[in-house]
C-alpha positions in Angstrom: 93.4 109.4 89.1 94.6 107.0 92.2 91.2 105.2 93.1 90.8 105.8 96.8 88.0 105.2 98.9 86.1 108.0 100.8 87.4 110.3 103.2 87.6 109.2 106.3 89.2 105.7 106.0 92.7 104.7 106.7 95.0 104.8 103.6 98.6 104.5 102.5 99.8 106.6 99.5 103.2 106.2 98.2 104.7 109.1 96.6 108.1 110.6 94.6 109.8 113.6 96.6 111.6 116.4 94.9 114.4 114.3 94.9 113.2 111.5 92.9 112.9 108.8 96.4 109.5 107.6 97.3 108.2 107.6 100.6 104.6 106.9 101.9 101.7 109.2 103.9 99.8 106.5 106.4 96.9 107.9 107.7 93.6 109.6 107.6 92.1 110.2 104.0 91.0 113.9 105.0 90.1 115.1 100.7 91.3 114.0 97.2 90.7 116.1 94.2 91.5 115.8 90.8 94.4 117.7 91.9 95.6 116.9 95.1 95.0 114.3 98.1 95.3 115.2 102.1 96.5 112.2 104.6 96.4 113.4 108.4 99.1 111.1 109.5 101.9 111.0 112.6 103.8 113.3 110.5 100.6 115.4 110.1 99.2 116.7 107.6 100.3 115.8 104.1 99.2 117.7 100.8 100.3 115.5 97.7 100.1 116.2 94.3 98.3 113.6 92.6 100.9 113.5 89.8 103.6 112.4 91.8 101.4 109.6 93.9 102.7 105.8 93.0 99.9 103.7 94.1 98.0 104.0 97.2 95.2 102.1 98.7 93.1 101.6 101.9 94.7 99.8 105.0 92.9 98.1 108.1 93.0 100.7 111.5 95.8 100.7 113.8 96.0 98.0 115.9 94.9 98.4 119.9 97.3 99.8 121.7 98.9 97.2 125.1 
């Protein structure tokens, strides 16, 4: 399993797609399971297997907004 840290923290998973490309979910770490991990991102939502997850770690919050 991916080690991520708990939910709640700002993360970055990189992940294959059907198609065999990798992309990345940055967001929210909302659960991970054995099974699957949920990012709340600006795409929303995310659901990804953990099979098909690359690497993924914990990134600093957004910065401020001008």
């Amino acid at each position: 399993m991916v080690n991520l840290p708990a939910p709640g923290h700002r993360v970055v998973v990189r992940y294959r797609l059907p198609s065999g490309q990798a992309t990345d979910a940055l967001g929210e770490l909302l659960s991970a399971d054995a099974e699957t991990v949920v990012v709340d991102g600006k795409r929303g939502v995310e659901r990804i297997a953990v099979a098909d997850i690359i690497a993924a770690k914990e990134v600093p919050p957004p910065p401020p907004r001008r």
